[in-house]
C-alpha positions as a Python dict, from the first residue, in 0.01 Angstrom:
ca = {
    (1, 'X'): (0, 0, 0),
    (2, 'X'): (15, -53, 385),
    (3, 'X'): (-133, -348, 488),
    (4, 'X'): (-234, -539, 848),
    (5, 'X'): (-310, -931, 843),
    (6, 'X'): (-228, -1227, 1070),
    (7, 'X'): (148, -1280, 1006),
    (8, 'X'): (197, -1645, 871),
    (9, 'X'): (509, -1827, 960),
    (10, 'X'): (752, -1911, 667),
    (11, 'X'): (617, -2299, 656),
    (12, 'X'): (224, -2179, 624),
    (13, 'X'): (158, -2173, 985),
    (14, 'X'): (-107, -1867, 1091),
    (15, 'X'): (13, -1719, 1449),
    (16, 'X'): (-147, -1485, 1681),
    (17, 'X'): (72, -1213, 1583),
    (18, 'X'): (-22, -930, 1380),
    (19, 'X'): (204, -799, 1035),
    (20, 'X'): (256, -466, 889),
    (21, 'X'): (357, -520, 514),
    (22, 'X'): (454, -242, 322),
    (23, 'X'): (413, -308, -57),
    (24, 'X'): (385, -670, -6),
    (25, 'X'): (714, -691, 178),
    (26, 'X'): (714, -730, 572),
    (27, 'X'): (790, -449, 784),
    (28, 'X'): (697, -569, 1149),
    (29, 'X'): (508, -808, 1366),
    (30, 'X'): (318, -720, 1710),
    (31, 'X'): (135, -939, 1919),
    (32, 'X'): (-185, -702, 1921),
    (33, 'X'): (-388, -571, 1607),
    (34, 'X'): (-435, -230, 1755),
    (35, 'X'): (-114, -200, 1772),
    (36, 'X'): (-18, -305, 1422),
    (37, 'X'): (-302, -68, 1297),
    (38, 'X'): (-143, 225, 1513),
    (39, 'X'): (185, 179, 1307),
    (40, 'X'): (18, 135, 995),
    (41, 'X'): (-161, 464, 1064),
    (42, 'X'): (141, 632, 1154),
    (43, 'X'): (310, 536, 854),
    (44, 'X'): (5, 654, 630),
    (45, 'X'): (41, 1034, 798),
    (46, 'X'): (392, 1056, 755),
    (47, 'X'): (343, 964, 367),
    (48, 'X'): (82, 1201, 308),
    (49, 'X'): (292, 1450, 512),
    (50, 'X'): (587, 1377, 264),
    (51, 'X'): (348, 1408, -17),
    (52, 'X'): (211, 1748, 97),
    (53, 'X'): (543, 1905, 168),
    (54, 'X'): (686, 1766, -205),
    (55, 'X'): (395, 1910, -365),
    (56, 'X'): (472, 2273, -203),
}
């Protein structure tokens, strides 16, 4: 599961900067949500992608 949420500091603190988690586990923070939701899109076609071509 790919997900995009204000990234939170280790001591609780919400920043302005956008996280892509993979599976619950950090992948990368940007400072703009568009941007975060671009990578998180990207990631999502090159699963299915990967999916499609396994399947074949």
């Amino acid at each position: 599961m790919i997900e995009v949420k204000r990234y939170r500091k280790p001591d609780g603190y919400q920043t302005r900067y956008w996280g892509i988690y993979v599976d619950g586990e950090l992948l990368a923070v940007v400072v703009y949500r568009k941007g975060a939701q671009a990578i998180a899109d990207l990631i999502l076609k090159t699963r299915a992608g990967k999916a499609a071509s396994d399947a074949a």
